[in-house]
N, C-alpha and C positions, 0 to 999 in steps of 0.2 A: 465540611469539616473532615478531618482525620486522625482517626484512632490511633494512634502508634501503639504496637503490642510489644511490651516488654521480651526481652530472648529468648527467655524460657517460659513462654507463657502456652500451656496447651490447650489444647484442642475444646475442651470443658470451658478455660478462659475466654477462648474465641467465642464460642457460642453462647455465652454469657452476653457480652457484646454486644453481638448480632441482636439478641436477642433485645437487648437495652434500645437501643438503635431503632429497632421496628418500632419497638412499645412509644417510643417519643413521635414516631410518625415519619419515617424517614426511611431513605433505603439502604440496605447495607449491603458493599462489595466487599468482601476479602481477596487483598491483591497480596500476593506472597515478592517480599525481597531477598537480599542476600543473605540477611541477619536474623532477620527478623516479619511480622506480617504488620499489614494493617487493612485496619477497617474505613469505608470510605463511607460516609455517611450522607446519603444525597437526598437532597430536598429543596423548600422554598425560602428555609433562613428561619424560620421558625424556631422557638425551644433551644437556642443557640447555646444560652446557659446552663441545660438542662443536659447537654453533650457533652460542656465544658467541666463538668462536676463528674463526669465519669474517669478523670484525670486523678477521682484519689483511690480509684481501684487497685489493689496490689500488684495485678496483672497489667496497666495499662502504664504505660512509658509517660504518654506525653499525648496531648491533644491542640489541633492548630485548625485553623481556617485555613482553604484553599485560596489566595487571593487573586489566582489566575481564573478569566470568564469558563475556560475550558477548565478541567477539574481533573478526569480520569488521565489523560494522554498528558498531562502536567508533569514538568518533573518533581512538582513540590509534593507529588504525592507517590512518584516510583525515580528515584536516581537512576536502577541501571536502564542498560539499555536493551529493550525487551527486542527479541528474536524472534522472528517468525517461521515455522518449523513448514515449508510445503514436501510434503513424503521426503523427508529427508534431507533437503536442500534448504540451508538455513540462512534467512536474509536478518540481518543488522549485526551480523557475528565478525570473524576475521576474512569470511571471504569475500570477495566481489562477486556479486550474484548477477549475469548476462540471462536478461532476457530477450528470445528474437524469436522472427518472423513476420510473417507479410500483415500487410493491414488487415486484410478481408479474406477470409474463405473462400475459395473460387470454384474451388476440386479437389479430390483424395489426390492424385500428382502431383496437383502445384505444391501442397501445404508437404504431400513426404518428401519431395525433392529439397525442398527448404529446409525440413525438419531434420531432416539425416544431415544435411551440410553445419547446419549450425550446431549442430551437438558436435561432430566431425569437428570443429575448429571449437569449443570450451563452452557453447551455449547452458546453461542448466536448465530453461524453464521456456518450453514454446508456447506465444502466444501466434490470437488469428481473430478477428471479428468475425461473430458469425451473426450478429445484429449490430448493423452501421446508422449511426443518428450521423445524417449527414444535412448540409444547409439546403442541398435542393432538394425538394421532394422527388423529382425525377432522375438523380442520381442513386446507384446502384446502395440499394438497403442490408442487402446479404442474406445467404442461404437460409437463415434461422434456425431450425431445428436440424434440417439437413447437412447443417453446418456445423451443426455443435456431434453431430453423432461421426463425420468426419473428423474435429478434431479429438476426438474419443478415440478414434482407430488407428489413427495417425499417434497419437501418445503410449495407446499398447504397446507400437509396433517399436518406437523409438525409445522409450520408457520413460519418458521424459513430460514432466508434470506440466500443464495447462493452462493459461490464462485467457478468459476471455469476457465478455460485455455485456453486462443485464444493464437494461434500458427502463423496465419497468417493472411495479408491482409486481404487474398478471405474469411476467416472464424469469419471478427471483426461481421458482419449484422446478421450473423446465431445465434453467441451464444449473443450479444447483447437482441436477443429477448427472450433469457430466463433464464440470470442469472440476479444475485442483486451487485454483484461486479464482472467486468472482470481481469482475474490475468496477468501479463505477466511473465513470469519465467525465469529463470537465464540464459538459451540456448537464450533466447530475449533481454537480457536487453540492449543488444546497436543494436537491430534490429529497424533501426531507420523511417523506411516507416510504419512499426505496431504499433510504438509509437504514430508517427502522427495523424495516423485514430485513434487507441483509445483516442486521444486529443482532438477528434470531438465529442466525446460522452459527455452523459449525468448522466453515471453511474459512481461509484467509480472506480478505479484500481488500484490495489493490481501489488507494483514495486516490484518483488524479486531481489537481487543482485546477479549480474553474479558469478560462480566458481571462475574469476582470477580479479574482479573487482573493483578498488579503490573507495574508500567513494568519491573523487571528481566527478571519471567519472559515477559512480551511482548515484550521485545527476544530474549528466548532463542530464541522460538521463529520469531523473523525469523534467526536464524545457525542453524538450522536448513534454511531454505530457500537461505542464501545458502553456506553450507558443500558444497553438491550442487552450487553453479556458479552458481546464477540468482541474478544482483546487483542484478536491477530490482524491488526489494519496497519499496510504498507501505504506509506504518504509518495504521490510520483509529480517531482516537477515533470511541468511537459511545456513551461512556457505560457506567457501572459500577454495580453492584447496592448501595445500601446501605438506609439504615433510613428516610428519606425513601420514600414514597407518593404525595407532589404532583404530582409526573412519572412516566414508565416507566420512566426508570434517573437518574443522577446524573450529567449531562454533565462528565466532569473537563477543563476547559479548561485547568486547571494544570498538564497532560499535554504542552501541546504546546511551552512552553517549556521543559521537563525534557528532553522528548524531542531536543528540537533544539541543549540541549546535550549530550545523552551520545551520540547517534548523526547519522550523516551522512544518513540515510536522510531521504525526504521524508514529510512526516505532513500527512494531510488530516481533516475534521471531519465528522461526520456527526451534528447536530443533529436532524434526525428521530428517530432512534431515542434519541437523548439525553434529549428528553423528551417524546415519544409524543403529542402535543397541536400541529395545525400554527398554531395560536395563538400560541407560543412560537418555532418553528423561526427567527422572520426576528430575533428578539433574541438568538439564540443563534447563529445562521448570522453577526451583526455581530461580537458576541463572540469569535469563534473568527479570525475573520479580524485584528482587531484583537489577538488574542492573537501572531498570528504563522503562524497554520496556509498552508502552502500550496496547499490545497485544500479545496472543502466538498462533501459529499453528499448532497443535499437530493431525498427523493421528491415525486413532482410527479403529478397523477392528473386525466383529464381532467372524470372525474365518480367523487371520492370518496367519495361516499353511497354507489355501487355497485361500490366496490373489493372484491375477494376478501380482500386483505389488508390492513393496517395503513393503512385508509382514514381513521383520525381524525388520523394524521399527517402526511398528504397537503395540499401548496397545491395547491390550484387553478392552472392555467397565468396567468389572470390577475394572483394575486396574487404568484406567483412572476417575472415580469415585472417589477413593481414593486418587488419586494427584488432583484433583480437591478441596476436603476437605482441602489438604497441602496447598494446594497455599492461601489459604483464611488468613492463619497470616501472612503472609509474603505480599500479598497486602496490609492486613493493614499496616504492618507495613511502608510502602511506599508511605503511605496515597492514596491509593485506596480501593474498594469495588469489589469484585468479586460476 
């Protein structure tokens, strides 16, 4: 259920609320809107009428059921559309947010050669795995901590805010201490003890959607992270498993207008792994933009012949330069700024 808080209702009136809200057994979030706040009252359905009586408070607007499975990240309980602030770089606002870089951590070289080029041509936010969940266990896993404290030097140097890959529980404290956004990736998205801990944090996290995972249950598993407190979750197509072979997965670009109406949450596109060929990436990087995505995640490699990982979907700094340029009318024309 939710509290709608009258416009002028202060801060006294809120915690009246809150307070009502515990006493019935339930949890209460205060999410602030444009007008006005409300209180989210989460539980097991219990005392439903005993929440619904709080509707003849002086202070209280109006009170309603959630009828969506998901509840926080719903827009029946926040219309606008929430922003996510990484040191100043704000993704779901007016601008297209470019995230790049290579798949994996290799070396301080590889990752500043990359990372200078991509800020050079509009990049805002460099990513790099520095823990790779890959399907062979004999295929290259990543530097891990030596990895993460490279992309820490490499972001000093460039200034330029960081995304990269917690894989498990035992590893949210490690890479917390040195990235700017923690990702969770599609092998995670319904690992649901990793979601929790990252719901304790304090940083953004970048939700990719699972290989075989419905828009419902990938919103479920972002109200998982946002039920623990943490309200800054970026939703990333990255492409879905089906019967096609053409590509690596099945980029669902019809993802990101569904998504953008059932939640407030911002969604960004990740076309490299959508379809595994950087041949395609700058057609599908347009596509997605022009869908409405307010962000794209594009791997960028400085010599992808000799990437560890997912080097056949890597541009080159060059040509990623050049779709950089493309992408600029077509944000506009979408009413964004790149």
């Amino acid at each position: 259920m939710i509290i709608v808080m009258q416009e002028k209702a202060t801060k006294k009136d809120i915690d009246d609320v809150v307070s009502r809200v515990e006493g019935f057994g339930y949890q209460p979030m205060v999410l602030e809107g444009a007008l006005r706040k409300v209180v989210a009252a989460m539980g097991d359905g219990r005392d439903k009428a005993r929440l619904q009586a709080l509707e003849s408070l002086h202070h209280v607007e109006s009170v309603m059921p959630i009828l969506k499975p998901y509840k926080l990240c719903s827009r029946e309980i926040k219309c606008e559309n929430t922003v996510v602030d990484v040191k100043g770089v704000k993704i779901g606002g007016n601008k297209l947010v470019v995230i790049a870089g290579p798949c994996s951590v290799e070396g301080e070289e590889q990752l500043a050669m990359t990372g200078s080029a991509v800020k050079k041509s509009g990049a805002s936010i460099l990513r790099g795995g520095a823990y790779k969940p890959r399907t062979s266990p004999y295929s290259f896993q990543g530097m891990e901590e030596d990895g993460l404290k490279i992309l820490r030097t490499v972001s000093d140097k460039t200034g330029m805010p960081i995304v990269t890959e917690v894989m498990n529980p035992r590893e949210v404290d490690l890479v917390y201490k040195y990235t700017d956004v923690i990702q969770i990736g599609a092998r995670n998205v319904q690992n649901f003890s990793l979601l929790k801990e990252v719901g304790k944090l304090d940083k953004p996290i970048l939700l990719k959607r699972g290989l075989s995972t419905t828009i419902e249950e990938w919103l479920m598993s972002a109200e998982y992270i946002l039920s623990e407190g943490n309200q800054n979750v970026i939703l990333c197509e990255r492409g879905i498993r089906t019967f096609e072979k053409a590509t690596r997965n099945t980029l669902d670009l019809s993802a990101v207008p569904v998504v953008k109406e059932l939640t407030h949450l911002p969604i960004i596109v990740d076309p490299s792994h959508g379809v595994g060929y950087w041949q395609w990436v700058g057609s599908m990087s347009k596509a997605a933009v022009a869908a409405g995505a307010d962000g794209l995640m594009i791997e960028v490699h400085w010599k992808p012949e000799e990437a560890f990982s997912d080097g056949p979907q890597s541009l080159k700094p060059k040509k990623f330069d050049i779709l950089m340029g493309e992408l600029k009318a077509i944000a506009n024309a979408v009413g964004k700024e790149i």
